[in-house]
N, C-alpha and C positions, 0 to 999 in steps of 0.2 A: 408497295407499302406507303411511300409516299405521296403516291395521288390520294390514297385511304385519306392520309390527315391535313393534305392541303382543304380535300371538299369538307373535314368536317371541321377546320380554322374557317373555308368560306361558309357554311352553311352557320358557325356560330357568329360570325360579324354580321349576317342579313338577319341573323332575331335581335341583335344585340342596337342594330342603327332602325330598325323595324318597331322601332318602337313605341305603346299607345302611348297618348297623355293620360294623367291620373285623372279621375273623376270629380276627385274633391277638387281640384281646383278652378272649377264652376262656379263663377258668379249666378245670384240670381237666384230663380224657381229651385236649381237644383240641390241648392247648399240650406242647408237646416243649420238654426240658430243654436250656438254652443251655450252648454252650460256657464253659468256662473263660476269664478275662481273658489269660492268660498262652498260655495254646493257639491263640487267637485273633491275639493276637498275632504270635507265630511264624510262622503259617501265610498270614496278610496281607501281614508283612515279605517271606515269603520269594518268593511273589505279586508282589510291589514291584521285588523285586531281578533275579525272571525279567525280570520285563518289560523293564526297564532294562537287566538284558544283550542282549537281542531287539533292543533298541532299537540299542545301539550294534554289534552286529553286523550290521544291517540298515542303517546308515549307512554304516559300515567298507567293506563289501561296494559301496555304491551309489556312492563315492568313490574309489574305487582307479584311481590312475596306470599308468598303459601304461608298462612300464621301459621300457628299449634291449634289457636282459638279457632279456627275457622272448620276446622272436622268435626 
């Protein structure tokens, strides 16, 4: 039982030191120009705001009372 979780402590330290490098951290050709803070911005906010409508109309909709009026 014990060789069991010696090889699998060795088999996790050689993925764990086997490690790539990230991609992004590629100067040059590889790396694309980031947004603006301000664009970024905007486009996040407005992301935030969909959702939160979605959200309260998907509440609205799942809570709605049966009038008298309504038959």
């Amino acid at each position: 039982m014990e060789t069991r979780t010696r090889s699998r402590l060795a088999a996790a330290l050689a993925v764990a030191l086997t490690a790539a490098p990230a991609w992004a951290d590629h100067p040059g050709g590889l790396r694309s120009e980031g947004w603006s803070p301000l664009s970024v911005a905007l486009v996040f906010g407005g992301l935030a705001l969909l959702a939160g409508a979605i959200v309260v109309i998907v509440v609205t909709i799942l809570t709605r009372r049966k009038d008298a009026s309504s038959e």
